[in-house]
C-alpha positions as CSV (number, residue, x, y, z in Angstrom):
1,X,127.9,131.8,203.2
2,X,129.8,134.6,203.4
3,X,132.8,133.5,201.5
4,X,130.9,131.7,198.9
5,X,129.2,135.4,198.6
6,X,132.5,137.2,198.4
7,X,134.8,134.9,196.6
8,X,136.9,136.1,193.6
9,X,135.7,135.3,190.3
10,X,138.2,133.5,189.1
11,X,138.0,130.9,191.7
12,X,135.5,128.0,191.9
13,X,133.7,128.4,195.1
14,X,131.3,125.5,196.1
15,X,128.4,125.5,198.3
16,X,126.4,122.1,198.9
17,X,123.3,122.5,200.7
18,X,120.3,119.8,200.7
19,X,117.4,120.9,199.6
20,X,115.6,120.8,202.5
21,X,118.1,122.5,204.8
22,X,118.8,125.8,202.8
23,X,115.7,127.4,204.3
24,X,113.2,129.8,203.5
25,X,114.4,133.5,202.1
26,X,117.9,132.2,201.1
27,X,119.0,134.1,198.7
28,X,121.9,132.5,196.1
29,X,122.3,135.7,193.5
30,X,126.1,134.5,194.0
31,X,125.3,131.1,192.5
32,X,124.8,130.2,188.5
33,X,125.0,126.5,188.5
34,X,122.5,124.3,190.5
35,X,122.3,121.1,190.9
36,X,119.7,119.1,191.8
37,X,121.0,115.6,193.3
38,X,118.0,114.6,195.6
39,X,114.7,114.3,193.6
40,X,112.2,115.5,196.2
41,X,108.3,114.1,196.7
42,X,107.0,118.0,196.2
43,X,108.3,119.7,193.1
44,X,107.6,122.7,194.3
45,X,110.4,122.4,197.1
46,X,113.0,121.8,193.9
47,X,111.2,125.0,192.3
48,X,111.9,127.4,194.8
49,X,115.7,126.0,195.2
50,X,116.2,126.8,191.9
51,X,114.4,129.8,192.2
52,X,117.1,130.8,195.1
53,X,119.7,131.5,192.7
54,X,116.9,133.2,190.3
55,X,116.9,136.3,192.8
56,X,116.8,140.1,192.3
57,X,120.3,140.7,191.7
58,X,121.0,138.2,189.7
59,X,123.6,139.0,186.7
60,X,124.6,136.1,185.2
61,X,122.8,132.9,183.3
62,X,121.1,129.9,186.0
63,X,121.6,126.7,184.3
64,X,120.3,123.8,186.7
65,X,121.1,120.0,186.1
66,X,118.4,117.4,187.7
67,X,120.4,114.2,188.0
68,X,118.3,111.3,188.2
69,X,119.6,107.4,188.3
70,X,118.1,104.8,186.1
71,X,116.2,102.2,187.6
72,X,116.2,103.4,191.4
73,X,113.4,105.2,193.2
74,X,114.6,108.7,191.9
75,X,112.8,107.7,188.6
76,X,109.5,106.9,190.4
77,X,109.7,110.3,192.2
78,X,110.3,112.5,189.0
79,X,107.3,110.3,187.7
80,X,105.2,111.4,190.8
81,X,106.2,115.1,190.6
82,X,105.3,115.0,187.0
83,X,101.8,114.0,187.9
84,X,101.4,116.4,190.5
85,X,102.1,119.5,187.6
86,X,99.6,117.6,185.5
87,X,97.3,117.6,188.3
88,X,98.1,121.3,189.6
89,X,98.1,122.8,186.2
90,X,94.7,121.1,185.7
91,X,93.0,123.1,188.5
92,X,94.3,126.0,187.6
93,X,93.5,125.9,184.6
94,X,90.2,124.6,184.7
95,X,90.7,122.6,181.4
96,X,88.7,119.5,182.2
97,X,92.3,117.5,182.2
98,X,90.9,116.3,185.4
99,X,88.4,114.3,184.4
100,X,88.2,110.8,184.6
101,X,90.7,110.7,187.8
102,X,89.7,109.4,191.0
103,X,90.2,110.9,194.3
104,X,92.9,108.2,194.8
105,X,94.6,109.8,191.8
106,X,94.3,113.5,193.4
């Protein structure tokens, strides 16, 4: 971590780390370009590895890339973490976009 931290500018340093293993209060300031390769069942887990790099600190622009393969299982996971926003945002906001879904559907 530390050479990733401390490497030159002009060099392209490259630090892989699953989404799942990089931890709680990781903090990726050093970083500007994620990329998500492994669409996870909780969006919130590929929120706050994007947010790593979106630390105090930070000087330079985040752009994150979500790869996703066509016709495999990745697709039916983005679907699912789309439905869990929908689902989220309708509790919190309290829009009645909940209505008509089942429990099942919760």
């Amino acid at each position: 971590m530390k050479t990733f931290i401390e490497s030159p500018a002009d060099t392209c340093p490259l630090l892989l780390i699953s989404l799942m293993s990089g931890g709680e209060g990781l903090n990726l300031q050093a970083a500007n370009h994620i990329f998500l390769l492994d669409p996870w069942w909780n969006p919130a887990v590929e929120q706050q590895a994007t947010q790593r790099a979106h630390r105090l600190g930070q000087i330079k622009r985040v752009q994150v890339v979500k790869m996703v393969t066509k016709d495999t299982i990745e697709e039916r996971i983005v679907a699912l973490q789309d439905k869990k926003r929908a689902v989220c945002r309708g509790i919190i906001d309290g829009d009645g976009s909940l209505e008509g879904l089942s429990l099942e559907d919760i």
